[in-house]
Backbone as ProteinMPNN parsed JSONL, in Angstrom:
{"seq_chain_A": "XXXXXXXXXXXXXXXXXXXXXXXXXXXXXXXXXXXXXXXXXXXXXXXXXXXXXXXXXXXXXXXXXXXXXXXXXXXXXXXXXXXXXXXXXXXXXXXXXXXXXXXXXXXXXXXXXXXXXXXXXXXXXXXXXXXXXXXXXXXXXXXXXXXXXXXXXXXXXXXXXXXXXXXXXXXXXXXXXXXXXXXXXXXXXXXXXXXXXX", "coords_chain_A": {"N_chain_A": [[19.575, 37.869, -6.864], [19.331, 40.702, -7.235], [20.888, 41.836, -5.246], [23.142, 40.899, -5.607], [24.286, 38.712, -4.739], [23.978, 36.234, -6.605], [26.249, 36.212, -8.822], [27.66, 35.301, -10.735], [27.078, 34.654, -14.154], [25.941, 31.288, -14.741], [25.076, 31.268, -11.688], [22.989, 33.268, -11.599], [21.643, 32.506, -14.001], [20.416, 29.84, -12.458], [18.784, 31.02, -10.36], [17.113, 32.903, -11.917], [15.893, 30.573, -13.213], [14.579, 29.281, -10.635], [12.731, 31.404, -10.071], [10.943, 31.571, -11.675], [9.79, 28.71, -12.441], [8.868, 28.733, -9.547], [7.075, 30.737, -9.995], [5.272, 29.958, -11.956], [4.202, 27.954, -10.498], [2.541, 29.604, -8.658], [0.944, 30.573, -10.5], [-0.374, 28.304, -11.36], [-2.058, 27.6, -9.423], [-3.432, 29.947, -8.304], [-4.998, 29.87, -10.303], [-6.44, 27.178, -10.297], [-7.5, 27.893, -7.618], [-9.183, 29.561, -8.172], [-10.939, 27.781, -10.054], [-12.187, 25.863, -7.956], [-13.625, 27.399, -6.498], [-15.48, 28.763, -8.468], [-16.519, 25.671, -8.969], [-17.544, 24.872, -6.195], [-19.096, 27.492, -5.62], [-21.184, 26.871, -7.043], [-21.153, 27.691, -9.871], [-19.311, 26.999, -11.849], [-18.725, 26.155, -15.036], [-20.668, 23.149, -16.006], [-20.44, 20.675, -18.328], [-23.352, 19.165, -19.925], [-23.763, 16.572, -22.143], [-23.83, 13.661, -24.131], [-21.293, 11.467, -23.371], [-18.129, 9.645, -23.934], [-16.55, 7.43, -22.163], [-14.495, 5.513, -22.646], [-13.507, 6.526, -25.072], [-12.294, 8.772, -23.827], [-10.613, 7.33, -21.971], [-8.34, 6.172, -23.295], [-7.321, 8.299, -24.472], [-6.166, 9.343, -22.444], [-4.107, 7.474, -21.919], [-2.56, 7.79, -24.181], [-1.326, 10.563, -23.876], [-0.046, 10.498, -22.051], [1.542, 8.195, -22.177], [4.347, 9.356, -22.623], [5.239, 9.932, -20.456], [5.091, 8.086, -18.569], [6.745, 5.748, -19.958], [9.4, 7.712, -19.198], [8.701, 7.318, -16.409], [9.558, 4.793, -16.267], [7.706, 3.001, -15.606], [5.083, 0.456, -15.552], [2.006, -0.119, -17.39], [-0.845, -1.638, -16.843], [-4.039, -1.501, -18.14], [-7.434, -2.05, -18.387], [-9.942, -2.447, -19.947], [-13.098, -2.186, -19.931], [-16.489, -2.936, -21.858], [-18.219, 0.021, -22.407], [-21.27, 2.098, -21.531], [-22.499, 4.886, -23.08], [-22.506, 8.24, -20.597], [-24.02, 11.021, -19.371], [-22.174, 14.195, -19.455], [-19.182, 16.106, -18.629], [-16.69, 15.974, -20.744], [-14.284, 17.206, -20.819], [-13.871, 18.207, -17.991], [-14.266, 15.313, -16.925], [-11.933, 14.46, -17.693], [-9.993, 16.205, -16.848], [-9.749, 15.032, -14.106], [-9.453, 12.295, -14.549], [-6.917, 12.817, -15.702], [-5.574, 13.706, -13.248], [-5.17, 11.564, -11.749], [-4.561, 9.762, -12.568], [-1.649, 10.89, -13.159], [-0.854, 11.396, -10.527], [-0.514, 8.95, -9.631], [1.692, 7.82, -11.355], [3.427, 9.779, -9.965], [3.944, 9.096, -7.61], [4.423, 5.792, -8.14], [7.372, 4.241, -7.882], [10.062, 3.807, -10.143], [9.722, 0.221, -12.317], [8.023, -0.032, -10.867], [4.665, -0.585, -11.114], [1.008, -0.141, -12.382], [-2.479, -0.073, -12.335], [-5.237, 0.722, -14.37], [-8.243, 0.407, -14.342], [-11.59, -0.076, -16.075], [-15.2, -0.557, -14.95], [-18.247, -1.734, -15.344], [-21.382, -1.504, -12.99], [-24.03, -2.372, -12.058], [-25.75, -0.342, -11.831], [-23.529, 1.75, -12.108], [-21.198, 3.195, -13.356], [-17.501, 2.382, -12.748], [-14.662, 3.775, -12.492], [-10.676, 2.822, -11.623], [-7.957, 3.117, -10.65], [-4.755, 1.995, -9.626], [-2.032, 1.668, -7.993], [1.327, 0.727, -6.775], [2.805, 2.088, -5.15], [3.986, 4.201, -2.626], [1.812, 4.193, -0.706], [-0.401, 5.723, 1.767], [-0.859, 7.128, 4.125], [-2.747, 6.215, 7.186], [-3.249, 7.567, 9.173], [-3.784, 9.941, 7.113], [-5.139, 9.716, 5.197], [-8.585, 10.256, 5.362], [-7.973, 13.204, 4.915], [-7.508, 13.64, 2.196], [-8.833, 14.784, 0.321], [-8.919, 17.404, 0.795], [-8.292, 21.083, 0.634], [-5.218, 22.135, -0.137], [-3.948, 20.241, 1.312], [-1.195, 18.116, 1.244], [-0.087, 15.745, 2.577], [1.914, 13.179, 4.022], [5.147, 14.337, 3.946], [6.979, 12.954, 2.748], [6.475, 12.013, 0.158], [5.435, 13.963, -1.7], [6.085, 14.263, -4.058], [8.606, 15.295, -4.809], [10.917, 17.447, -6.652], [8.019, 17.532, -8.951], [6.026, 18.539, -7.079], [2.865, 19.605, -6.537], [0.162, 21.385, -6.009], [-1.415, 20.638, -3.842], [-4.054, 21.012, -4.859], [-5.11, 19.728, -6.591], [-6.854, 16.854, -6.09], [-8.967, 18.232, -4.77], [-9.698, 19.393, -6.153], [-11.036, 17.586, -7.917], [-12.6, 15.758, -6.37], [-14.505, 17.476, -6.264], [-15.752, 17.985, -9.071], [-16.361, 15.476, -9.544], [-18.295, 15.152, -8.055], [-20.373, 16.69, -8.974], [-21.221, 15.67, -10.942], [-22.836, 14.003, -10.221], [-21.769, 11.751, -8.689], [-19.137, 9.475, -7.059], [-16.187, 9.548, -5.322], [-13.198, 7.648, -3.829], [-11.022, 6.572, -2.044], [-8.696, 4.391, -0.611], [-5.994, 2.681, 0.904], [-2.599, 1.196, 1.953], [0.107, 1.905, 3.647], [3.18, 0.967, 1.723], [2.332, -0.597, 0.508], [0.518, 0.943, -1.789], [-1.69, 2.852, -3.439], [-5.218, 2.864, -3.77], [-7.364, 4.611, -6.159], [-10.914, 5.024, -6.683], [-13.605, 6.115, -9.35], [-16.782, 6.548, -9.143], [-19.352, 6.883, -11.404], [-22.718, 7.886, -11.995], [-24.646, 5.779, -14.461]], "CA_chain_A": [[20.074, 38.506, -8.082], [19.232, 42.108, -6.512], [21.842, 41.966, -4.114], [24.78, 40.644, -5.916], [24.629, 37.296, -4.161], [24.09, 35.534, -7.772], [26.995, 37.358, -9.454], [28.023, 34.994, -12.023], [26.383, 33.995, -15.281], [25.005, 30.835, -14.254], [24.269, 31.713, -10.94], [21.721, 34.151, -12.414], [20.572, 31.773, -14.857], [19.906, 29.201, -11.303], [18.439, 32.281, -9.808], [15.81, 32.558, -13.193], [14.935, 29.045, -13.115], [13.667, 28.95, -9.681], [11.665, 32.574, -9.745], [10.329, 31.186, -13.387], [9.671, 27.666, -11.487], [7.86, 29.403, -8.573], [6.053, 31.766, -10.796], [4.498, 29.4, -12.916], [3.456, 27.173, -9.925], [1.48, 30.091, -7.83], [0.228, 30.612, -11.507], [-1.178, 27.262, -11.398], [-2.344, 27.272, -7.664], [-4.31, 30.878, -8.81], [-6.07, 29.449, -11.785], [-7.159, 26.037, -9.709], [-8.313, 28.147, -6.633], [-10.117, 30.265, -8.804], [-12.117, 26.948, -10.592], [-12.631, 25.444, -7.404], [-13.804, 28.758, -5.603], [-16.548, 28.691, -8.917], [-17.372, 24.673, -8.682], [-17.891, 25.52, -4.768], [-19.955, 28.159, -5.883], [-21.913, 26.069, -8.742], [-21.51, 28.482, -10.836], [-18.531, 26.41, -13.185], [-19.811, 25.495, -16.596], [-20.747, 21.9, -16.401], [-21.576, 20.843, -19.816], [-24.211, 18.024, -19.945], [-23.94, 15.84, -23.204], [-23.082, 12.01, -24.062], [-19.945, 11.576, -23.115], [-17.876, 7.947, -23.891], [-15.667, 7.324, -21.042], [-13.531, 4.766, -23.536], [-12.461, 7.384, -25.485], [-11.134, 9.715, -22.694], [-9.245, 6.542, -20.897], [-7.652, 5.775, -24.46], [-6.739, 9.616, -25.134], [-5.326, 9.587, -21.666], [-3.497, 6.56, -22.212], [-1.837, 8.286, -25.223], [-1.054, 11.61, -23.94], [0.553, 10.06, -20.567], [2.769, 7.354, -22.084], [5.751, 9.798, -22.587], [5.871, 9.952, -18.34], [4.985, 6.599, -18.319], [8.575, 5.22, -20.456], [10.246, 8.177, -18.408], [9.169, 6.731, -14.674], [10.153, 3.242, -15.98], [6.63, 1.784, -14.666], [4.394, -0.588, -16.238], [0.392, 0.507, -16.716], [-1.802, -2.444, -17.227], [-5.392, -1.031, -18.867], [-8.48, -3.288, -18.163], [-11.419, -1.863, -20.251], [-14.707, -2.754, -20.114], [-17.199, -2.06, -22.665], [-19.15, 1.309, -21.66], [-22.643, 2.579, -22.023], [-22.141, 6.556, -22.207], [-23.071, 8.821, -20.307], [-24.508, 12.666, -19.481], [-21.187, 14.761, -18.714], [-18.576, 16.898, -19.352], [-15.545, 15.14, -21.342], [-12.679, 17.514, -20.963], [-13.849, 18.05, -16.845], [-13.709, 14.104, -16.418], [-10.271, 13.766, -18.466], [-9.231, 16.406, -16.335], [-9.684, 14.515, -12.714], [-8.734, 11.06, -14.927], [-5.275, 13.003, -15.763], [-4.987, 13.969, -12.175], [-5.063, 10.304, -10.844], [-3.126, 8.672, -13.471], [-0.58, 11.838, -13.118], [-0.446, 10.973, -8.873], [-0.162, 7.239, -9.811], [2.865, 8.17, -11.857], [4.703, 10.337, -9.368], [4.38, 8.34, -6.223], [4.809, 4.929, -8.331], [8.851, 3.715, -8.548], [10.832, 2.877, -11.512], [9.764, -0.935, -11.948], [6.493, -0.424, -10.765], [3.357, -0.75, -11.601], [-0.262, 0.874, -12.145], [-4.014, -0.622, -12.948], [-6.423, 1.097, -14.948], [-9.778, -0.228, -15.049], [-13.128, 0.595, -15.823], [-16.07, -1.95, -14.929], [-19.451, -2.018, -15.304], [-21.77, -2.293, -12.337], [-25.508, -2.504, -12.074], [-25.741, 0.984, -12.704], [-22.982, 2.755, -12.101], [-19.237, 2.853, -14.014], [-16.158, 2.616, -11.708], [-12.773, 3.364, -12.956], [-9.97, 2.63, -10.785], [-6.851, 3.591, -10.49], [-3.905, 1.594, -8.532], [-0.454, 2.011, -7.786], [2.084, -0.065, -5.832], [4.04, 2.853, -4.909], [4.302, 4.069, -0.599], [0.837, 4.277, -0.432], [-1.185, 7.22, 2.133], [-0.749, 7.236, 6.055], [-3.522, 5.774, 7.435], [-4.258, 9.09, 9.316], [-3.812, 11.018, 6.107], [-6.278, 8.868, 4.387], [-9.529, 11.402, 5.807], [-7.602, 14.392, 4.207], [-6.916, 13.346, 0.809], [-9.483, 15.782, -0.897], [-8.889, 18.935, 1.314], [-7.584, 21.567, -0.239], [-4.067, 22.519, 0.386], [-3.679, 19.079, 1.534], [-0.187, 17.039, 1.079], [0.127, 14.742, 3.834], [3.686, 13.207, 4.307], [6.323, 14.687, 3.114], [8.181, 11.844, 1.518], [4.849, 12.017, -1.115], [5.385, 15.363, -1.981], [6.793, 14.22, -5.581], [10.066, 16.163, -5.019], [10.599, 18.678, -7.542], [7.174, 17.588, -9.114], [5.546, 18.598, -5.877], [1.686, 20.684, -6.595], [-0.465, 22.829, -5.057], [-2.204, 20.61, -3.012], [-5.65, 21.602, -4.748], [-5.912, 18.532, -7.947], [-7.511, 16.388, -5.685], [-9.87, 18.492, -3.981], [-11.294, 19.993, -7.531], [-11.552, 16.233, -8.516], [-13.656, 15.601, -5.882], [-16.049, 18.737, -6.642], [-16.352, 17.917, -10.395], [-16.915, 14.041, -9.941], [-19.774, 15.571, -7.343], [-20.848, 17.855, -9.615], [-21.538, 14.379, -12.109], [-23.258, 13.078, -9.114], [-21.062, 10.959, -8.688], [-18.364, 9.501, -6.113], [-14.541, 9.134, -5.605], [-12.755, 7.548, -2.599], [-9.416, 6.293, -1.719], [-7.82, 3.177, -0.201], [-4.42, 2.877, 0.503], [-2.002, 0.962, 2.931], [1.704, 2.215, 3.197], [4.102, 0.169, 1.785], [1.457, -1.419, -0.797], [0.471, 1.492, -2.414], [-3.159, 3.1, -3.281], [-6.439, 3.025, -4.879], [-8.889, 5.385, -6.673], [-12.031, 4.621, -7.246], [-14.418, 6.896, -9.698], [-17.91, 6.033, -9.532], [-20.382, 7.985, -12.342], [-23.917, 6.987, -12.673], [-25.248, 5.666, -15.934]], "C_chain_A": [[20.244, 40.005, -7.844], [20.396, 42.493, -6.174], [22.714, 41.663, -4.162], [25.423, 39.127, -5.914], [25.035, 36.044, -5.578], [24.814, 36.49, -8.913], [27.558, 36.797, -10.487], [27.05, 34.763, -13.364], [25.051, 32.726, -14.756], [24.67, 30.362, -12.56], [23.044, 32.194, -11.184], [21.133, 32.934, -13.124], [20.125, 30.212, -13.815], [18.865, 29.653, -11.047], [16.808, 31.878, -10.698], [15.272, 31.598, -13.222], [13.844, 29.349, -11.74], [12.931, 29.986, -9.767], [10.459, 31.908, -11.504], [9.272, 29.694, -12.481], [8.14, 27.919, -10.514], [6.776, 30.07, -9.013], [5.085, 31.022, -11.403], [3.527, 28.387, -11.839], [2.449, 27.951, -9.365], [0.139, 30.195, -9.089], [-1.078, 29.959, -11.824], [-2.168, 27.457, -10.303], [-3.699, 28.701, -8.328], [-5.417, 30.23, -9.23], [-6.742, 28.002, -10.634], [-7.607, 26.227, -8.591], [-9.612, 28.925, -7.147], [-11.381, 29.003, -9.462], [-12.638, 25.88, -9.252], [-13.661, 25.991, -6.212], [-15.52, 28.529, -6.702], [-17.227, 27.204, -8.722], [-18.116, 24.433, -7.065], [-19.727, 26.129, -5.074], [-21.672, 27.604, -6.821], [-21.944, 26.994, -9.931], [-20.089, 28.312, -12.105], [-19.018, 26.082, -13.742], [-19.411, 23.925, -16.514], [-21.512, 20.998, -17.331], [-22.585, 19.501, -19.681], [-24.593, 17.379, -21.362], [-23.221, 14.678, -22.844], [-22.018, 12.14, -23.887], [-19.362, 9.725, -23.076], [-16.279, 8.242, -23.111], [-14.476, 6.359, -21.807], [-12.812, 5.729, -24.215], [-11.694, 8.283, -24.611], [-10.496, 8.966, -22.283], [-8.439, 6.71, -22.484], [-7.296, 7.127, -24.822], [-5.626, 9.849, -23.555], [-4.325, 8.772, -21.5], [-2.174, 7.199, -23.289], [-0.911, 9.817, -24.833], [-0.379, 11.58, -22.498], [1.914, 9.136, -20.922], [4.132, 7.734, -22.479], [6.516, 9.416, -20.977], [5.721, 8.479, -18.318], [6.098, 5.793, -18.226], [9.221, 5.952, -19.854], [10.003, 8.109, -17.354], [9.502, 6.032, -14.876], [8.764, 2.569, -15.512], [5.934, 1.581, -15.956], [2.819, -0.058, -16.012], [-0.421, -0.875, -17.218], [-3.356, -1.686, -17.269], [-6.178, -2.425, -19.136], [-9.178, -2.892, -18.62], [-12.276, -2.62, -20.311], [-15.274, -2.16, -21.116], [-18.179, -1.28, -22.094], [-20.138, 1.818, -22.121], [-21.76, 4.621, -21.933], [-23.019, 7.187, -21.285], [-23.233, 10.587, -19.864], [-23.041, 13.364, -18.67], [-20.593, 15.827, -19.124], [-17.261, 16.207, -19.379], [-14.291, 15.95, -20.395], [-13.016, 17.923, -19.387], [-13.812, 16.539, -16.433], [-12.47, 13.918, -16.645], [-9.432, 14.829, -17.535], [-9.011, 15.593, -14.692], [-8.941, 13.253, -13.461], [-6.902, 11.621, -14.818], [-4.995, 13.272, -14.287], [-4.392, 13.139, -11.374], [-4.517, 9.785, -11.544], [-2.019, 9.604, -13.154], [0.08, 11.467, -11.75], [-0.152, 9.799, -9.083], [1.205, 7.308, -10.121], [4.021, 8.022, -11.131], [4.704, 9.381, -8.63], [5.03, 6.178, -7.157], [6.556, 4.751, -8.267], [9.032, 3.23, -9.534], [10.61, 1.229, -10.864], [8.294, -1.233, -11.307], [5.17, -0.48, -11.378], [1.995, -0.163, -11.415], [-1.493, 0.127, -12.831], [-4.483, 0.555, -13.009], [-7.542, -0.061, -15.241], [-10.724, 0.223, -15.061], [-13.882, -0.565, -15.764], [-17.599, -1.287, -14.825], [-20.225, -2.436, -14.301], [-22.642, -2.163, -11.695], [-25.757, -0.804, -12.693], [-25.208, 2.195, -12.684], [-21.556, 2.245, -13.066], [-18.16, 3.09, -13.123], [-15.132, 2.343, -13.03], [-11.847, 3.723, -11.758], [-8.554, 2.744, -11.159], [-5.566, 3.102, -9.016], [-2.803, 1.244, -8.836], [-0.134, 0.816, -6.777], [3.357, 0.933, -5.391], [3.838, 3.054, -3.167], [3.351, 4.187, -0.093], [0.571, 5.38, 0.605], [-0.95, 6.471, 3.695], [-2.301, 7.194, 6.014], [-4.487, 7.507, 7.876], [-4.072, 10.267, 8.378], [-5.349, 10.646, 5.414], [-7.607, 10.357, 4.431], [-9.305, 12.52, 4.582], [-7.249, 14.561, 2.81], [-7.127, 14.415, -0.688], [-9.757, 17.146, -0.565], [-7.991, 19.343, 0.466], [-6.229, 21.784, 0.376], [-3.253, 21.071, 0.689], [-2.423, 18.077, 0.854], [0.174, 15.752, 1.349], [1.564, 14.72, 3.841], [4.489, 13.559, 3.728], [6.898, 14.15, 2.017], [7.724, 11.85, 0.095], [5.096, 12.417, -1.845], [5.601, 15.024, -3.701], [7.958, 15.378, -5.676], [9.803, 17.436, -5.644], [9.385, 19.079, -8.6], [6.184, 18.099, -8.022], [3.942, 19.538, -6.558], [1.667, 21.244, -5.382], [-0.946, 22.193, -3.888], [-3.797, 20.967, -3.29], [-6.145, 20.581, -6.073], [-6.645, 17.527, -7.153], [-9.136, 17.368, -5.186], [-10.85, 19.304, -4.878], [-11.587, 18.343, -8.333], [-12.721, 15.912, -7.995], [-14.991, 16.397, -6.287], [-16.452, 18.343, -8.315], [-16.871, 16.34, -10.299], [-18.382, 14.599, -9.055], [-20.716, 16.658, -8.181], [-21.684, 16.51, -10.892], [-22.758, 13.515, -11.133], [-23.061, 11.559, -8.934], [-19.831, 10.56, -7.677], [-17.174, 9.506, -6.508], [-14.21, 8.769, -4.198], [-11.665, 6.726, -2.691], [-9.146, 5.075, -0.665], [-6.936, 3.194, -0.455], [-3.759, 1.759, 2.358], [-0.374, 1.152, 2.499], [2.554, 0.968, 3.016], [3.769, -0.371, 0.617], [0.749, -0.43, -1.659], [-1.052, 1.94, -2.53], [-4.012, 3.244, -4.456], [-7.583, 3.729, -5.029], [-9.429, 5.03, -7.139], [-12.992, 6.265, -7.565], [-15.456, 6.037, -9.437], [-18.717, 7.121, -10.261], [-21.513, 6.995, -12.286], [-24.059, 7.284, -14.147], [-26.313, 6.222, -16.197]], "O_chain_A": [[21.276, 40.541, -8.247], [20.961, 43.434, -6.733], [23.492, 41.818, -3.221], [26.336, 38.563, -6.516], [25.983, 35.259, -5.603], [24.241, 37.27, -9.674], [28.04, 37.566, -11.318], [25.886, 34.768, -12.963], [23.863, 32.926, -14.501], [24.118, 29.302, -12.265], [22.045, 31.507, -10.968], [20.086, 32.45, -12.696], [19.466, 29.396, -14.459], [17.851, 29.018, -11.337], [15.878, 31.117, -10.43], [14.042, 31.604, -13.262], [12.637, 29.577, -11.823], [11.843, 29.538, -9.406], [9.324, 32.131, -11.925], [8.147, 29.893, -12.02], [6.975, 27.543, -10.642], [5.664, 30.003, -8.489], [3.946, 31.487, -11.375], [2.383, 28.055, -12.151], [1.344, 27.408, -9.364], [-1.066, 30.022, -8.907], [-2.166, 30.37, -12.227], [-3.332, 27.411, -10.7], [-4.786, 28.306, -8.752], [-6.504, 30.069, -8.675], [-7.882, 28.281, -10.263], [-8.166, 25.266, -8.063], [-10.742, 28.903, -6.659], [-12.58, 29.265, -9.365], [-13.512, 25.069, -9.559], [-14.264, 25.355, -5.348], [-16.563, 28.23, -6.119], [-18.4, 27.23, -8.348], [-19.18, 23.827, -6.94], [-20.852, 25.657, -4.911], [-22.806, 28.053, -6.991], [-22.782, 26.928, -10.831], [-19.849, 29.138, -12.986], [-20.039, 25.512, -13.358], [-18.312, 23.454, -16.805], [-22.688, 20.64, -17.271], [-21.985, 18.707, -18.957], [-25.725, 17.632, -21.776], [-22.432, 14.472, -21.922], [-21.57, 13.196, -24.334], [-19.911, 8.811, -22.461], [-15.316, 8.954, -23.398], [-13.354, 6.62, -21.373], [-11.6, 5.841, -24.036], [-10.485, 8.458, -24.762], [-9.411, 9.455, -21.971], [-7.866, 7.798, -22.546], [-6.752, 7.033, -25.922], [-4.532, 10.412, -23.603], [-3.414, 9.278, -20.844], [-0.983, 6.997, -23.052], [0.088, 10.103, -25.492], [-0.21, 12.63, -21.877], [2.986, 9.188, -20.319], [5.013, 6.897, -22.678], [7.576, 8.955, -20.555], [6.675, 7.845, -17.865], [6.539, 5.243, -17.216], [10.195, 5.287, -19.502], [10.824, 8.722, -16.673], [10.21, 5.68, -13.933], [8.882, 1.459, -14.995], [6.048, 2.182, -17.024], [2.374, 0.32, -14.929], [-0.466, -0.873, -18.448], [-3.747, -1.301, -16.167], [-5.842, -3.438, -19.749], [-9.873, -2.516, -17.676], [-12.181, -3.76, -20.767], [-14.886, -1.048, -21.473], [-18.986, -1.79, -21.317], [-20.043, 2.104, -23.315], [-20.977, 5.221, -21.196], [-24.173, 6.785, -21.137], [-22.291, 11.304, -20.202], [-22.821, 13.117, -17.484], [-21.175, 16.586, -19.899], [-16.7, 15.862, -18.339], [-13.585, 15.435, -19.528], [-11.852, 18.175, -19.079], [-13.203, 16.43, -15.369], [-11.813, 13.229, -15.865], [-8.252, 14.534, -17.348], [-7.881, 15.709, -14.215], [-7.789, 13.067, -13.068], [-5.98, 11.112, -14.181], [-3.826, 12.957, -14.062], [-3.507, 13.395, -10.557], [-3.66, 9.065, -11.032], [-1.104, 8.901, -12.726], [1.289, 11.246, -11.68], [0.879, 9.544, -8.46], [1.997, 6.901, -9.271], [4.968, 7.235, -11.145], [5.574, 8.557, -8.908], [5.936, 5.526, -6.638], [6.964, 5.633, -9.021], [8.361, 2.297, -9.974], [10.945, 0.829, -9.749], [7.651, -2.281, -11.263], [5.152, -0.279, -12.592], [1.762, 0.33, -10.311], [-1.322, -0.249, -13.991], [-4.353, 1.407, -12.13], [-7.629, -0.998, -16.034], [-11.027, 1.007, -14.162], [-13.491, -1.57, -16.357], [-17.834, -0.301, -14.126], [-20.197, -3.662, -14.189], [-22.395, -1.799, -10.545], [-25.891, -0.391, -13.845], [-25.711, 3.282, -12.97], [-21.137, 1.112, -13.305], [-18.014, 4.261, -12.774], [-14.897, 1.507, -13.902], [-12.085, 4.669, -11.007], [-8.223, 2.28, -12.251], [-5.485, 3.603, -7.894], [-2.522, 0.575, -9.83], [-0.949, 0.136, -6.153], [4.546, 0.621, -5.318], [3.553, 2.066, -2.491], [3.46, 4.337, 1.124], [1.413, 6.262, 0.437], [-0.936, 5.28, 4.006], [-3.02, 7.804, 5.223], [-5.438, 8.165, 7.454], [-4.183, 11.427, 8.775], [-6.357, 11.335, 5.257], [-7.521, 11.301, 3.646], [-10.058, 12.729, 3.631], [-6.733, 15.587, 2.367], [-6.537, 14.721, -1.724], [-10.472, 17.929, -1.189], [-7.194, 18.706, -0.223], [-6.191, 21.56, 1.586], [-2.094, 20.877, 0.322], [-2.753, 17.301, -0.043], [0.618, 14.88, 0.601], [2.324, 15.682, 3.731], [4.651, 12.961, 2.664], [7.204, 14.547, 0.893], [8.43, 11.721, -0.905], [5.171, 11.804, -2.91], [5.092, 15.828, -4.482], [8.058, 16.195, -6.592], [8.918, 18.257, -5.405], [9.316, 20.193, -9.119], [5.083, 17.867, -8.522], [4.388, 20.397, -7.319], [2.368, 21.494, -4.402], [-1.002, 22.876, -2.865], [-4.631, 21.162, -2.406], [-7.295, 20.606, -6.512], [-7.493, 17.166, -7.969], [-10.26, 16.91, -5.393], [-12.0, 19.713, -4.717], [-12.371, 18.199, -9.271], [-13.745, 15.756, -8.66], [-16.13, 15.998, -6.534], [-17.633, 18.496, -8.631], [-17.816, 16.026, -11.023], [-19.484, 14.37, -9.554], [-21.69, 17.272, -7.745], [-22.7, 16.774, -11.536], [-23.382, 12.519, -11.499], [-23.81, 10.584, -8.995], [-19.328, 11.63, -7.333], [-16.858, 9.479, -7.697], [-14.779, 9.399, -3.306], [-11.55, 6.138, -3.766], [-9.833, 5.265, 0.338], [-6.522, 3.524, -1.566], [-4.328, 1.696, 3.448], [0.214, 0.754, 1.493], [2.674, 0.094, 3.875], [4.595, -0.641, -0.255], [0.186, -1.064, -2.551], [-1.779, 1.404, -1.694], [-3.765, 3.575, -5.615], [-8.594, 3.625, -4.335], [-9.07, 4.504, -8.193], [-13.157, 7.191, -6.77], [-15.234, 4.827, -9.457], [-18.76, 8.239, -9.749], [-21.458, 5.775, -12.438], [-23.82, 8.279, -14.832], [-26.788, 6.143, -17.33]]}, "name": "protein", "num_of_chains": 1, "seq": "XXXXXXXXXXXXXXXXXXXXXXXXXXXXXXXXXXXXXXXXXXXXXXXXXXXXXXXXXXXXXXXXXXXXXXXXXXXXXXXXXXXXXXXXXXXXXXXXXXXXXXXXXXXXXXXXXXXXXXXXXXXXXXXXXXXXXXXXXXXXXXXXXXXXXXXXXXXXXXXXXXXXXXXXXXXXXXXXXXXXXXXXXXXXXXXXXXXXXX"}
């Protein structure tokens, strides 16, 4: 725009998109190095009250199924009935939105996604699985580093992140003392597993 190169109207208004675009993503990338820099640290506020894991799938359920009807895919929701337990709501709903959000992108129009939560001796798993191009075997390892993409093709195009929603998922489900881990074979698509203790 400086330099003349974008000299018409909407040139310029091209131009604006992408610096707007760009701007808003380092924006993001900032703010989510900065809360993973404090959960690192321990020094993020992790609140500790009851927390019902039914209502966060069912609010994320609701506040997802716009993208849902605009990829075209299908979500089948398996609930179990859930004991609660000691957490922080709006830090689980944010790792839940992260993995239903990745389910999303990488799924195809026509495909499909499981939600479930289960019950089991004394922990809660919810799971999360796609049938979209699933994770390179030797990506698999790297899934919850930061920066971390893996293959290209993945990337979610013009949805593309930072590279850093996984790797503050991991730190807040550990912060619950609690797990997360990944399965995946290309072609068949992949699966997250939360585990929280009760």
């Amino acid at each position: 725009m400086k330099d003349g190169t974008a000299d018409t109207l909407e040139s310029r208004d091209r131009a604006a998109d992408v610096i707007l675009s760009e701007s808003d993503r380092m924006h993001q990338m900032v703010i989510d190095l900065l809360d993973l820099a404090r959960l690192d640290a321990g020094t993020a506020e992790i609140k500790r009250i009851p927390v019902n894991l039914e209502e966060i799938l069912s609010d994320l359920l609701e506040k997802f199924q716009p993208l849902i009807e605009k990829n075209k895919v299908k979500l089948i929701y398996k609930p179990a009935k859930l004991p609660s337990i000691v957490g922080d709501s709006e830090r689980l709903h944010q790792v839940f939105s992260n993995l239903l959000d990745n389910a999303i992108k990488f799924t195809p129009p026509g495909g499909s996604i499981l939600l479930e939560s289960k019950l089991n001796n004394d922990e809660i798993e919810i799971i999360f699985k796609d049938n979209g191009k699933g994770i390179l075997e030797t990506d698999l390892p790297h899934v919850f580093e930061r920066f971390f993409q893996g293959d290209p093709s993945r990337k979610g195009g013009k949805e593309h992140g930072t590279g850093l929603g996984l790797a503050i998922a991991s730190e807040i489900i550990q912060a619950h003392n609690g797990k997360i881990k990944v399965s995946s074979k290309p072609g068949e698509g992949s699966i997250f597993t939360v585990r929280l203790p009760i």
